[in-house]
C-alpha positions, 0 to 999 in steps of 0.5 A: 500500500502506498501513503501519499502524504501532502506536506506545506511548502513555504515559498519566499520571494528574495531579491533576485531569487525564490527560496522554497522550504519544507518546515516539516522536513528539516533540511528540505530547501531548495533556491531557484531562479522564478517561482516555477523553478522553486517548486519544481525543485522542491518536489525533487527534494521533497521525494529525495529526503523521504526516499533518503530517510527510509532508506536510514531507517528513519522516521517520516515525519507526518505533515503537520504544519498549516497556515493562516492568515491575518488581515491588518 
């Protein structure tokens, strides 16, 4: 049986690039060059750290970050 699992992807503009990031997987980040880069990357990433973690043996972290948002 194969667990699909959704985790939040956090996506920041810089100056001259777009950092992506996976806050429930530590160390799961990547930087490109649009936003579309950014996300393409991520997926890779996000497939390769849980690929690596159950190769070590680890524990896959369930998705547990979600977003809100204020308005002011």
């Amino acid at each position: 049986m194969v667990v699909v699992m959704k985790y939040l992807v956090v996506i920041e503009r810089c100056e001259n690039s777009f950092g992506a990031y996976v806050p429930d997987l530590p160390g799961c980040a990547v930087v490109g060059e649009s936003r579309e880069e950014a996300l393409q990357l991520i997926r890779e990433a996000v497939e390769l750290h849980v690929e690596s973690m159950r190769e070590q043996g680890s524990r896959i972290p369930e998705p547990a970050t979600t977003t809100e948002y204020v308005q002011v």
